[in-house]
N, C-alpha and C positions, 0 to 999 in steps of 0.2 A: 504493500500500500504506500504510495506516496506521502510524504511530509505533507501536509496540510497548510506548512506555514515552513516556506523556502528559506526564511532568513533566520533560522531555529539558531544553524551554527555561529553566522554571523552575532547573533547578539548575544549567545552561549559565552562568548569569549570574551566582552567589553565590559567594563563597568561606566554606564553613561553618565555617573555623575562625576568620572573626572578626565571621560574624553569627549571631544566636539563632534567625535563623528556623527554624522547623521543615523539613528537609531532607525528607520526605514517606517512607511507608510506605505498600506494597501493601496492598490490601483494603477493602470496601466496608460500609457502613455499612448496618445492616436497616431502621431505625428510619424517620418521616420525613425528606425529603429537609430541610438544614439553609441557613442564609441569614447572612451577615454583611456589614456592613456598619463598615466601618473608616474613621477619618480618620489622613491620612498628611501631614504636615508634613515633606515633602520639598523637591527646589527650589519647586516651587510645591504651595500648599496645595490639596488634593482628596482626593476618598471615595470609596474601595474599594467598590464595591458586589459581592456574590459571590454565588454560587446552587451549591448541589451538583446536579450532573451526573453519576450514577455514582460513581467512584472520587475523582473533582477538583472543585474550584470553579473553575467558570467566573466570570471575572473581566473586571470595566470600572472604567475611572476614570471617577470625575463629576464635574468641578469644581466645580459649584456645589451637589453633595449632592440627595440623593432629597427630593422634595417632598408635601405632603400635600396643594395643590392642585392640581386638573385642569387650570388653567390653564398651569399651569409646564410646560415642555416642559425636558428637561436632559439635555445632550450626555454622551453615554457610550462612550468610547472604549475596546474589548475590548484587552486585557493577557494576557499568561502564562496558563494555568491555573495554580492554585494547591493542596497537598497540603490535605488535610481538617482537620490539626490548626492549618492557619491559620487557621480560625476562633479561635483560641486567642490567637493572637500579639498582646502587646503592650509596647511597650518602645522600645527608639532602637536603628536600624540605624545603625551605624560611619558615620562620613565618607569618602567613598571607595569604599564597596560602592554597588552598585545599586539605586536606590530610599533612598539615606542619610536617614535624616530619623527623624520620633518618629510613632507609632504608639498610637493607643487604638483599643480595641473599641467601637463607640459604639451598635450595637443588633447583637443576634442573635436567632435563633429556628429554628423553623420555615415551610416555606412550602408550596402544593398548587398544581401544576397543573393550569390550566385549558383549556390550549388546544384548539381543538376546530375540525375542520374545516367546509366551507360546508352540511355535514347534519345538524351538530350532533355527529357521530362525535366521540371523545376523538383525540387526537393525541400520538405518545410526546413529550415534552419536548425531547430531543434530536433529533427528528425535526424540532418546529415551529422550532428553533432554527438550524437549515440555512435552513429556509425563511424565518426574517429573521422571526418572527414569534411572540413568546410573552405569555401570560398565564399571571396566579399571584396567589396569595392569601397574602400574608404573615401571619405570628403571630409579631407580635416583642413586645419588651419596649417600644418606642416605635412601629417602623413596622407599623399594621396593615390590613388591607383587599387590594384589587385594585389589581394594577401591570402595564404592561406594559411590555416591551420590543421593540422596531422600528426592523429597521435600514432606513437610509434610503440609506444612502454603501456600495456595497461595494467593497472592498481587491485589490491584486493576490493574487498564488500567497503573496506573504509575508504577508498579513493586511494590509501599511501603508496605510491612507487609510480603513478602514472606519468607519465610523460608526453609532450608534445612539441612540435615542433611549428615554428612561426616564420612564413616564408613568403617575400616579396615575388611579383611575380612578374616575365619578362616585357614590360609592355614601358607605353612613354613615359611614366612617371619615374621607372628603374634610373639608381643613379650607381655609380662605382664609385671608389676610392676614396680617400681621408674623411669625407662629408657623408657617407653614406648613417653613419651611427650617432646620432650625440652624443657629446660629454656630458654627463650629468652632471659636475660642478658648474660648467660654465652654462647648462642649459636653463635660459627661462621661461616662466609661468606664462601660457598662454591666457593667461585670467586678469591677471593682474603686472605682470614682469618683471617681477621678482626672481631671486635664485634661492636655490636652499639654503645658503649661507642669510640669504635676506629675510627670509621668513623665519628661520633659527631663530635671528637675533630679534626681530618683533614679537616673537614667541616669548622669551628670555625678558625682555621689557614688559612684557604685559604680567607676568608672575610678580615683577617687582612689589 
């Protein structure tokens, strides 16, 4: 039987009276399905990558961030789903909560569904997403074109060991070399533009 309520784990893990995360709200969005991509300065540094799926974002850590060459192959390890209004989130989680660290927005958008099965038929999203296998067309403010995702590792009944992989795909948006990956020190907030080091220390000020 399914979870009845998708965001069990997600808020399983927070204590919302001492982090800002958005605690999540029922109900779905009409609009296009939406896309963010977050960098998180936690114990170790990695990007959020998230897709709406219905009501939630489906969520991977990337450690080495979404690439705009074909060649870059980048390990994506699926996380919580996450409420809709974290696309929003950005700020320093407490020390001591889950996931502690500093938080920017670093690209959003929208994205479309490509995936399609072996007659060319559409495929629902969530269906080709069971099947370990999706295509999408991003529109963000920096990532744009064809991406996929493919998982290659799958996990026990608790999800641990799964693995996937996050993969640009050969068309105009593709770029090669030094630019294809951001640095995440020097990358900023598509929300605000900010760096992590700037929201750190606004963090740090506002405890004052």
């Amino acid at each position: 039987m399914a979870d009845e309520d998708p965001l069990r784990n997600y808020r399983g893990k927070r204590d919302f009276d001492r982090t800002k995360e958005p605690r999540g709200r029922p109900g779905t969005r009409d609009e296009e399905p939406r896309f963010v991509v977050q960098i998180h300065d936690a114990s170790t540094m990695h990007f959020d990558f998230r897709l709406q799926v219905g009501d939630v974002l489906k969520s991977w850590s990337v450690p080495k961030g979404p690439s705009t060459d074909p060649g870059d192959k980048r390990l994506a390890v699926p996380t919580e789903d996450h409420p809709l209004e974290y696309e929003e989130f950005e700020g320093v989680i407490p020390e001591g909560e889950y996931g502690g660290g500093t938080v920017i927005v670093w690209d959003h958008g929208t994205y479309r569904p490509l995936s399609h099965d072996r007659h060319g038929r559409p495929v629902p999203f969530d269906e080709a997403l069971g099947r370990g296998h999706v295509t999408f067309r991003l529109d963000g403010s920096k990532l744009r074109g064809e991406y996929a995702l493919t998982r290659f590792r799958g996990g026990g009944k608790d999800g641990k060991g799964e693995a996937w992989l996050l993969l640009k795909a050969k068309d105009e948006r593709a770029r090669t070399g030094g630019r294809a990956t951001p640095d995440p020190r020097r990358a900023r907030s598509v929300r605000t533009g900010r760096t992590l080091h700037q929201v750190a220390a606004a963090g740090r000020g506002a405890e004052r």
